[in-house]
N, C-alpha and C positions, 0 to 999 in steps of 0.2 A: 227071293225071301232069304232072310238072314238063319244060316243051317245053327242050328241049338245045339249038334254033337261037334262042329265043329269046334265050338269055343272051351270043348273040354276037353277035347285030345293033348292028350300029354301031359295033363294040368291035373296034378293028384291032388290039390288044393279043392277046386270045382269039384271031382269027381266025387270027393267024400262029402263037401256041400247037397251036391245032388242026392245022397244016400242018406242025409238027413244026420240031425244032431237034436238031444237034448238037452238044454240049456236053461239059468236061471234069467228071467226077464225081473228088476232090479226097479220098485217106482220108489221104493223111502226105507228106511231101516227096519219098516216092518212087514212091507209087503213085497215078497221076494217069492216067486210063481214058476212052476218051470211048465216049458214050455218046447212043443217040437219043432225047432224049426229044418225047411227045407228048400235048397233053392231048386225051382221048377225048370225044366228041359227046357224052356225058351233063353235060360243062362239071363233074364232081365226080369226075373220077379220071384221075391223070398215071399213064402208061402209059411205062417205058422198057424199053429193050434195047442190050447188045452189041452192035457191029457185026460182031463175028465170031462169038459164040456160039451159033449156029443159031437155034434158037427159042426161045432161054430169054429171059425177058421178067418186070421186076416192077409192081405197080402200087402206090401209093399212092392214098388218097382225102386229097382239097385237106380235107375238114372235119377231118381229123388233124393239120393243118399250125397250127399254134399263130400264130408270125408268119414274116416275108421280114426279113433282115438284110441290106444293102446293103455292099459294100468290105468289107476284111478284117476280119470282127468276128468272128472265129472262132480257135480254136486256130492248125486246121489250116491256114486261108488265111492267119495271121500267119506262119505258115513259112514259104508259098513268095511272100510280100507283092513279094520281088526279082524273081521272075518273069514276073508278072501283077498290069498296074496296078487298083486296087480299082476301076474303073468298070466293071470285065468281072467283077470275083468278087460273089456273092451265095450264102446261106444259108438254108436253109429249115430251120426250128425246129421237130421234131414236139410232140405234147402227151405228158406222162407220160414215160415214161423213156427213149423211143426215141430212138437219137443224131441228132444234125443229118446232113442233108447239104448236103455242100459243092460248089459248082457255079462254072465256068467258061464264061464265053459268048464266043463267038468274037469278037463286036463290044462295043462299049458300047451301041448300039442293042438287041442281041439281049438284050441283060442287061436294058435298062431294059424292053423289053416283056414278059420274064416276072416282072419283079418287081412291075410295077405290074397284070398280067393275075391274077396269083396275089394280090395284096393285096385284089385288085377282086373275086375268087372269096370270099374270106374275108370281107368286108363282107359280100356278099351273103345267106352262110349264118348271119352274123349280126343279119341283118335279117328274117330268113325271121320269119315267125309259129310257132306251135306245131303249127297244121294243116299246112302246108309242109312242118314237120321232118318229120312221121310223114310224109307221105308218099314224099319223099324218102327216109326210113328204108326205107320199104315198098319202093321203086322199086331200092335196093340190095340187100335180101334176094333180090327179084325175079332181078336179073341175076348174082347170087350163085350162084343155082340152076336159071337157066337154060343148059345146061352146054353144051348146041350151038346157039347164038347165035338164035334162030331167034324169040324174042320171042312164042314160043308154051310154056304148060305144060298136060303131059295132069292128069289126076285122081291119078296115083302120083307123078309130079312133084311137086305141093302137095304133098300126103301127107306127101313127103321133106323137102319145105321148112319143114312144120309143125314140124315134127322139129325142124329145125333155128332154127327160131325160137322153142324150148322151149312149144312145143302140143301138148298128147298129146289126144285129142280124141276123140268118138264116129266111128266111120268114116261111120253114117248120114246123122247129123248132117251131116259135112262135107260128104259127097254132094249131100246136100238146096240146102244152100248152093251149092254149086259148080253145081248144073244151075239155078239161080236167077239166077247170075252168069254162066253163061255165055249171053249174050243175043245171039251170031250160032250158036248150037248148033251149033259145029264140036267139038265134045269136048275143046274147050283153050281155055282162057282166056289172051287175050291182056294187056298190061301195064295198060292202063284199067280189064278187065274183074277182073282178080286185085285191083285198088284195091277196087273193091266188092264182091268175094269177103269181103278181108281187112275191110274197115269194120263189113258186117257179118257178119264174124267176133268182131267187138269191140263188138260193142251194148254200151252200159256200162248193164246192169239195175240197179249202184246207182246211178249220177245219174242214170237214169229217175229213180226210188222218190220222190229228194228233189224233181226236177224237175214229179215229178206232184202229189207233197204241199202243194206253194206253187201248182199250177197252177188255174184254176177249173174249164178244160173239158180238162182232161187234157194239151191240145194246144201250149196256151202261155203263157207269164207275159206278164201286161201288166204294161204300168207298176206299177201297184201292187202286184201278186204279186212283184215283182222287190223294189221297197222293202221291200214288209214281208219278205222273206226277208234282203236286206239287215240291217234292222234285229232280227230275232227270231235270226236263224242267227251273222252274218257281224259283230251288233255292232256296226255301222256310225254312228254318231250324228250326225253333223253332215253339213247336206246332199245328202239323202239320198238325195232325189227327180233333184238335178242329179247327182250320181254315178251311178245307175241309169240314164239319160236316156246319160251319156257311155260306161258299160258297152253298151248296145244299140249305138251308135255303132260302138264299136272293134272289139267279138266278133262281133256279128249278122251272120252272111255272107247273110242274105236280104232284098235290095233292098226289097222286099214290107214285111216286116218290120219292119227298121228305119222304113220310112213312119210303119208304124201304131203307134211306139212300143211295141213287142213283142218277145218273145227267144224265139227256137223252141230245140226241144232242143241240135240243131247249135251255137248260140251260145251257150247256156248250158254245153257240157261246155267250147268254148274258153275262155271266162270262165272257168272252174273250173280250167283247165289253164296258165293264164297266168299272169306276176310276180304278178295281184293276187289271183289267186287262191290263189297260192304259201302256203304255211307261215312266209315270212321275210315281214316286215314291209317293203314296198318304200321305207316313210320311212326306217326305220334302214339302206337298204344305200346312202344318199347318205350324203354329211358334215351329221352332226346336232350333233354334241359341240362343249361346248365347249373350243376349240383356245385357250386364253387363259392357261391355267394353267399352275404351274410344273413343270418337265419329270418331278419325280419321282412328279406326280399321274397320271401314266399308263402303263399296260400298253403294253410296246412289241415289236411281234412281232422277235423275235432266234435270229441263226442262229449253230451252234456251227460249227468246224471246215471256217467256208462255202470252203475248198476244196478238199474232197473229196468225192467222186462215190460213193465207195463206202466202204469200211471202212477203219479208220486204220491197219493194219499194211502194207498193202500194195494198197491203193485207190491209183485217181490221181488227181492232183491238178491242178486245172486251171482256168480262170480262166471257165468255162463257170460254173462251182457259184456264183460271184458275183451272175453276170447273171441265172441261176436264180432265187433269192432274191430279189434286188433284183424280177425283176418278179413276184413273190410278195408283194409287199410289205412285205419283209423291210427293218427299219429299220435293226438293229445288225450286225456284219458282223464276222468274225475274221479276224485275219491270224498266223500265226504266222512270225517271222523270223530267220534263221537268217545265219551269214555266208555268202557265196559267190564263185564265182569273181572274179577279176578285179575284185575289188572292187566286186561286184551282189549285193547282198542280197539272198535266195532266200525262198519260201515254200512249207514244207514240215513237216509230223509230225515231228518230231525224234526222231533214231534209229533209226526206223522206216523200210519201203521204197516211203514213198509215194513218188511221183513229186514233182519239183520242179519250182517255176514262177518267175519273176523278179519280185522286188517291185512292180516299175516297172509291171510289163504289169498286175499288181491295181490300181494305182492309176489307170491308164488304163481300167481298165473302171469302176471305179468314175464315174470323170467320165463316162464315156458315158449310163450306168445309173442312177446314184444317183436320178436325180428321173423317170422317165418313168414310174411307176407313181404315187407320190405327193413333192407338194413338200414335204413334211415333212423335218426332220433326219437326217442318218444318220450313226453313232457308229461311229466305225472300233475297234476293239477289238483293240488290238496286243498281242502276248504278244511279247515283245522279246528275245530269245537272242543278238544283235548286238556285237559290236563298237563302241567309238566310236566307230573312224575308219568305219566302214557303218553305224552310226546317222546318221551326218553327211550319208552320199549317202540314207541315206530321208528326213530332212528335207528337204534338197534336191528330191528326185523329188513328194514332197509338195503342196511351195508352189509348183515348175514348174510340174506336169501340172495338179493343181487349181487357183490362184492363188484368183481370188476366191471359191471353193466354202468353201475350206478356212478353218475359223475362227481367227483367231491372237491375237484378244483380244477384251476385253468389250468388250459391243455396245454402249456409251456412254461408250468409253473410261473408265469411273468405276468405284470399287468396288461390285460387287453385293452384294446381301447374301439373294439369295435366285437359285434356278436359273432361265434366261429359258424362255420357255415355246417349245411346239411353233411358233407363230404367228411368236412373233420371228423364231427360226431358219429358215425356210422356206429352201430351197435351200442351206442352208448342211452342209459334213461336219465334225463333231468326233472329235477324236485324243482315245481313251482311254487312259493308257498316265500311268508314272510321270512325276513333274515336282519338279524342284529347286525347293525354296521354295514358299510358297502365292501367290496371286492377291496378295493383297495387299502381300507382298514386289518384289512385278513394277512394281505402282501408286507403289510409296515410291522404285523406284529400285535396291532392293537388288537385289546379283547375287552368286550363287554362286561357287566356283570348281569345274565339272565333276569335276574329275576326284577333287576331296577328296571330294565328295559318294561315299557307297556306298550306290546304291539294292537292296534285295535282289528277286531277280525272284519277289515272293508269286504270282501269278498262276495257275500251274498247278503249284508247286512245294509249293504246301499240301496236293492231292493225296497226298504223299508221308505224312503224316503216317501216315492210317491205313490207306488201300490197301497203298501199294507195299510199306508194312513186312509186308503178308500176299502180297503176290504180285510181290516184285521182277523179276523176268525179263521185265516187259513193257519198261523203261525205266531206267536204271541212271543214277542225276543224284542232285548231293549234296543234301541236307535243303535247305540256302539256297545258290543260288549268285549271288554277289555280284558286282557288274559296276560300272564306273561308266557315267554317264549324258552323251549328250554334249548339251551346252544347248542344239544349234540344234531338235534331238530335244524336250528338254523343252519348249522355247518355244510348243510345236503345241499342248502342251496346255492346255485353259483350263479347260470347267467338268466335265470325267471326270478328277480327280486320282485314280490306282489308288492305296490305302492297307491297309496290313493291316489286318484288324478285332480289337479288341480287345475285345470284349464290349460291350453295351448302356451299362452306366452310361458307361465310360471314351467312349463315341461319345458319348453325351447331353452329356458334360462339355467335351470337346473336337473333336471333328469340326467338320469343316466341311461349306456344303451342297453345296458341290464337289467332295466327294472321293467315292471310290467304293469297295467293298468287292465284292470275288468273292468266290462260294460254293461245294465242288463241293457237290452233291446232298443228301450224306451229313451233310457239317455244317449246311446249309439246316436239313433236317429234324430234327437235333440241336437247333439253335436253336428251330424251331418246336415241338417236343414239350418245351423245358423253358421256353421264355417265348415264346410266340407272339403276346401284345398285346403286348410289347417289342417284337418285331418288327417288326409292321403300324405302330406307332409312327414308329420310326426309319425307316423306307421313305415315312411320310408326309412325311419332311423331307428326306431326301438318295437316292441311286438303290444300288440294289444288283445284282447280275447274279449270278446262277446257273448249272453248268454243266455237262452230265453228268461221271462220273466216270473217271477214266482206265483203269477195269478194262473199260469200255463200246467194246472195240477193235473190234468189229462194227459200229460206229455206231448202237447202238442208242439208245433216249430214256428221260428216265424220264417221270413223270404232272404235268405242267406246269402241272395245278391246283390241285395241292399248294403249289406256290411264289406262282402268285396269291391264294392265298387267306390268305399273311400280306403280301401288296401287292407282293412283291418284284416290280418296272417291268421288269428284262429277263433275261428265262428264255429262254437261247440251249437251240435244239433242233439236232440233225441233221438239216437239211431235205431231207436225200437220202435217208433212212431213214422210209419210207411206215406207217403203222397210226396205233393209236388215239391217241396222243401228239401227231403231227401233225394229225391231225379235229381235234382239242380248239384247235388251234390256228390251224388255218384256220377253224374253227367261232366262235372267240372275235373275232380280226380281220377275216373277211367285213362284219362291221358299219360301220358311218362310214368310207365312201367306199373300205374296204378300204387307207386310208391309214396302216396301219402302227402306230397309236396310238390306244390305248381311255383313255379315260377312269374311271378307277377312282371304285367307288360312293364317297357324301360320307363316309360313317363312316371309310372307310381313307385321308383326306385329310387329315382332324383332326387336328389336333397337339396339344390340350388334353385330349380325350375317348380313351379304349380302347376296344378292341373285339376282344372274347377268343371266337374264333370256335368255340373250343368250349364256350361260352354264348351264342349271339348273341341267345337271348331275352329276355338282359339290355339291351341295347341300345337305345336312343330308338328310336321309329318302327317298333318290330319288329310284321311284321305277317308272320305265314306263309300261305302259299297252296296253295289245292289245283290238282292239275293232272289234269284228265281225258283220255286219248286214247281214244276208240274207232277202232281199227286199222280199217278197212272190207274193201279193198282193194287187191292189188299190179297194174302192167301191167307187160306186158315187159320181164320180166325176165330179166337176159340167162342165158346157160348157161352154167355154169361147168365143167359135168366133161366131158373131150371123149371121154368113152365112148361109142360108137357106142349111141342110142337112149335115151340117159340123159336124163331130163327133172329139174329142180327140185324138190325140197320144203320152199318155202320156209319159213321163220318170223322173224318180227318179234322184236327185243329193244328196248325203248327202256333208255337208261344217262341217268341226271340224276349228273353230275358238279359237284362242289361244296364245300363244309365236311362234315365227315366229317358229321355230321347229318343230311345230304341224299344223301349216298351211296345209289343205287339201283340196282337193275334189275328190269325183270319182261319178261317174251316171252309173245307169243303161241303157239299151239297150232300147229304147221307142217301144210302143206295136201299130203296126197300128190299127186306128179305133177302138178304147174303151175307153170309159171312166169311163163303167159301171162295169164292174168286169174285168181290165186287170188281168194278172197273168206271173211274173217275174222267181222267184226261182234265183236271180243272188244275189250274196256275194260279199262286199266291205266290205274292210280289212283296217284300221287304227292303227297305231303306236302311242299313248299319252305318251309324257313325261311328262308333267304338267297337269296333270289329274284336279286336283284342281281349274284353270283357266280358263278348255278348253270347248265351248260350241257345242253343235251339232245340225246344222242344217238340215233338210229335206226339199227340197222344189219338188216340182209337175211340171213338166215344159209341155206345149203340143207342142210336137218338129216340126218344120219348116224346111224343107231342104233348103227356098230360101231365107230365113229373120231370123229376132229375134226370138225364142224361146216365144209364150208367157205362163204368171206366170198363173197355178194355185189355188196353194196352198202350206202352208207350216206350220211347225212347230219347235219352237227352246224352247231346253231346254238344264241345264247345264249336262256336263257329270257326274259328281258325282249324280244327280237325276234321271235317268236310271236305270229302273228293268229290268234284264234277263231274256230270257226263249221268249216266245211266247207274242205279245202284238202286241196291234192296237196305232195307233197315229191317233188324232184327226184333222184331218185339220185346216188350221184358214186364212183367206183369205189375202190380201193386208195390210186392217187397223186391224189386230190383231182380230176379230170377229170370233166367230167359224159358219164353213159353213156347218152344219152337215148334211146328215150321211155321210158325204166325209171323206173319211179314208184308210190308209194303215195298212197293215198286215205285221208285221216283224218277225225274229227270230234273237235276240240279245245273243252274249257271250262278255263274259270280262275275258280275264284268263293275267296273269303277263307274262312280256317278260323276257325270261329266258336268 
């Protein structure tokens, strides 16, 4: 069991956490509440209340709390910024969709000890091991269900708790168990003894099965058991014996053990259970790629609409959806703007009742955010509705708030003649948005006169073409509304010039590699079903963006593998709008460093060569592959239906996402009533011709024979990021958050189709 006093020893931070604090809890400028909070001797769950409300009391757990934001970096605490100096306010960020809360400390001392006691709680749980987690897991269910505090459970207590930890179980059985565990035979097991209850409640008979088929004497792998399972299972090639040697090392929890160069079961399920044993390839989730190319050679994760929380008729809007993104590692970013008071350019859905935010304040979150996830570029994407005299204060606010962030010319003062790569640009943001004259006009000297110039705003105005003419009542704006452009505005821009697109050849002939073309969805896909190597072509030489469509006022997404798969670099999503669109998408970016930019296969880089991806067995190098999974195993998995006694039946779907060619799915058989350790052994068999492309989905589903399937869990990563052999996949729920210890057991092969 994880000791509670330990994690406070010598930690004056905790200790006074533990002794409690009264604070201001902070929801708008007017409702400012205080409130006691404390964190409880388990050191993993903050316990508040009222001071008037008798008993009512909530509790959060610290492993929910995502990060601690310091001084006003908040909506809410930018309101009342006049009242309360930022040394006293801080912010606690939950995971998934739950809102922040915002918090007042009486002192600057009292603020800085819970911000650094609660940072210090979050390392901790991020350093735990995989045995830790489950136990801690365990030790929560535990006090979950122990309902009169008492650190005792009878035999109908477990019972309940099985329940609820989706265990539908033999009663015998568990009996048998529970007089096994209870080893002061008080007819209640207390929180150590429920630990060994549950462990072995969880014997895992399939990594016995493998653990004993590599073993000599049943009991444990030596060294060379461990290699050669290495090498025959896991594919392991290059040395192999020092790998095995540093596996005993890190997993082996027995002293003994590790001595004699040995893995007892213990150490083998955590080795099985751990990054390396993972499903995802732990080389590709560092920075592997090369970062040297030119910016149009890569997949760059992009968010649409990134200020809204919710749906675009009447969602709010709010400069949270930035910060969001950004530490999602979200590289491209949208602004919509609009004029506003007082001559402060707004950012807001047009026409629509979203809520409105002030330019200024995006662009200060921007500077806070842009780079704490990845030093990569980030491409501000203005959809511009302004004024020139408030085009005039956004440049301004721009080159103020950002100065040396913000790009304002080429990076060699010289003319390029190709786009600079992710590398050049590190720490740098680029203005997407129309521009007077090309780069090269800038270089010669020439200058425009604004206001002659009539940029027409294509951007989201091309929408109109074929939607709005079938369903105008969402947005009433003329076909082109023409605006001019004011130059200190265009001057931001250097290498995202927005330009209308005019078909393939008229680009090949004249474009430049600087300019940029948006797509909504619908002409994407137009493009791509009547010339799709045109496509992958021109995306090999200049950037294109994509963008759902405006009939999509639910924030919904469309399938964002459709668009990488003729190269198009930024497929802006709704990153506040959770399911399979988003997996595909975190599934695609989790890879290199999770820094926001994938590097696109060599075939879609070429500027000489096509590559007609509904042929790609025309293609140099074509080599398709087969993909085996034998499903084994699910554990705890969590419950989704909160019908009193309702347990799980789950089943496995795996989704290979790709070139229509590679388009699959196949499911396992669903297991009645388990959610706790079902057990499959079934094999789905896939064909990959564009391995390169194609991503793999696994989702969780608990099967219904008279309705919907519901979700849950799942995990997406790219095919080329799959390690062979024996591996666990970690679940991740709805909004991409991992739900741990929920996990499947697989047995993967990959061998060439002959």
């Amino acid at each position: 069991m994880l000791e509670p006093t330990g994690c406070i020893q010598a930690d004056d931070n905790l200790k006074s956490m533990i002794v409690g604090t009264v604070m201001r809890k902070i929801k708008s400028r007017t409702w400012k509440k205080q409130r006691y909070f404390r964190l409880q001797d388990d050191c993993m769950t903050i316990w508040y209340k009222s001071k008037k409300a008798g008993n009512a009391h909530s509790t959060f757990s610290v492993s929910d709390v995502e990060a601690v934001r310091e001084g006003h970096q908040s909506e809410v605490l930018l309101s009342i910024a006049d009242e309360f100096p930022p040394d006293r306010c801080f912010t606690l960020v939950f995971r998934g969709r739950r809102g922040n809360l915002d918090l007042v400390a009486e002192s600057a001392e009292e603020a800085q000890s819970w911000i650094k006691g609660i940072r210090k709680l979050i390392d901790n749980l991020e350093n735990m091991g995989q045995r830790e987690k489950l136990d801690q897991w365990i030790c929560d269910w535990f006090k979950k269900a122990d309902k009169n505090r008492d650190g005792q459970m009878n035999f109908k207590e477990v019972r309940d708790l099985l329940k609820m930890m989706n265990v539908d179980m033999n009663e015998h059985h568990t009996l048998r168990l529970f007089t096994m565990a209870d080893k002061s035979q008080s007819g209640t097991l207390e929180d150590d003894e429920f630990v060994l209850f549950y462990k072995m409640l969880t014997q895992r008979e399939d990594v016995l099965r493998v653990f004993q088929e590599y073993s000599g004497d049943r009991q444990k792998l030596t060294l060379q058991d461990l290699v050669d399972f290495q090498r025959e299972e896991q594919l392991h090639e290059d040395g192999v014996q020092q790998y095995a040697l540093e596996l005993i090392k890190r997993y082996e929890p027995s002293d003994t053990a590790k001595m004699l160069h040995v893995m007892t079961i213990d150490g083998f399920l955590m080795y099985l259970s751990s990054t390396e044993g993972s499903i995802f390839n732990p080389a590709m989730l560092e920075l592997y790629q090369d970062m040297t190319q030119p910016l149009s050679h890569y997949f760059i994760s992009s968010s649409h609409n990134t200020y809204l929380l919710e749906d675009q008729i009447r969602g709010q809007s709010s400069v949270e959806g930035y910060i969001r993104a950004l530490k999602r590692g979200c590289r491209c970013v949208e602004v919509d703007c609009w004029d506003g008071p007082n001559g402060e350019p707004i950012v807001y859905h047009g026409h629509t009742f979203t809520s409105k935010i002030f330019f200024k304040d995006v662009v200060s979150v921007l500077s806070n955010y842009a780079f704490k996830t990845s030093q990569y570029p980030v491409i501000l994407s203005i959809e511009n509705h302004c004024s020139v005299e408030q085009q005039k204060v956004m440049a301004q606010h721009l080159t103020q708030i950002l100065g040396d962030q913000l790009l304002t010319s080429t990076l060699d003062g010289m003319t390029p003649i190709s786009l600079p790569s992710p590398v050049d640009l590190k720490g740098k943001i680029l203005l997407k948005g129309k521009k007077i004259g090309g780069l090269e006009d800038k270089m010669n000297g020439m200058v425009d006169d604004p206001l002659t110039r009539e940029v027409s705003d294509e951007e989201e105005a091309a929408e109109i073409d074929d939607e709005h003419h079938r369903n105008n009542s969402i947005r009433h704006r003329s076909k082109k509304s023409k605006q001019g452009l004011s130059k200190e505005l265009s001057d931001c821009v250097v290498y995202c010039k927005s330009v209308h697109f005019s078909g393939f050849k008229h680009s090949r002939i004249h474009s430049k590699f600087y300019e940029i073309s948006s797509f909504t969805e619908s002409k994407a896909r137009k493009h791509m079903r009547e010339a799709g190597a045109e496509f992958v072509l021109h995306n090999a030489r200049q950037l294109s963006r994509v963008y759902p469509s405006g009939l999509r006022t639910d924030s919904s997404n469309f399938n964002p593998q459709d668009m990488w798969n003729v190269g198009c670099q930024i497929v802006a999503l709704n990153f506040q709008t959770a399911g399979v669109e988003m997996d595909l998408n975190d599934g695609l970016f989790s890879q290199n460093g999770r820094c926001g930019y994938v590097l696109k296969p060599a075939f879609m880089r070429n500027t000489e060569k096509r590559f007609d991806l509904e042929t790609p067995q025309n293609r140099d190098g074509y080599q398709p592959l087969s993909l085996y999974i034998q499903v084994i195993s699910g554990q705890q998995l969590p419950k989704v239906n909160i019908k009193e006694g309702s347990i799980v039946d789950p089943l496995v779907r795996v989704e290979i996402h790709g070139v229509s060619l590679d388009q699959a799915k196949q499911e396992t058989r669903y297991i009645d009533n388990n959610g706790f350790n079902p057990v499959w052994y079934d094999t789905l068999q896939f064909n990959i011709h564009v391995p390169e492309l194609a991503l793999v989905r696994f989702v969780v589903e608990d099967y219904d024979k008279t309705s919907k399937n519901d979700f849950v869990g799942q995990f997406t990563l790219p095919f080329t990021c799959i390690q062979p052999g024996y591996r666990h996949i970690h679940l991740l729920s709805k909004d991409g958050t991992s739900i741990a210890p929920a996990s499947l057991f697989v047995h993967i092969r990959i061998t060439k189709v002959t």
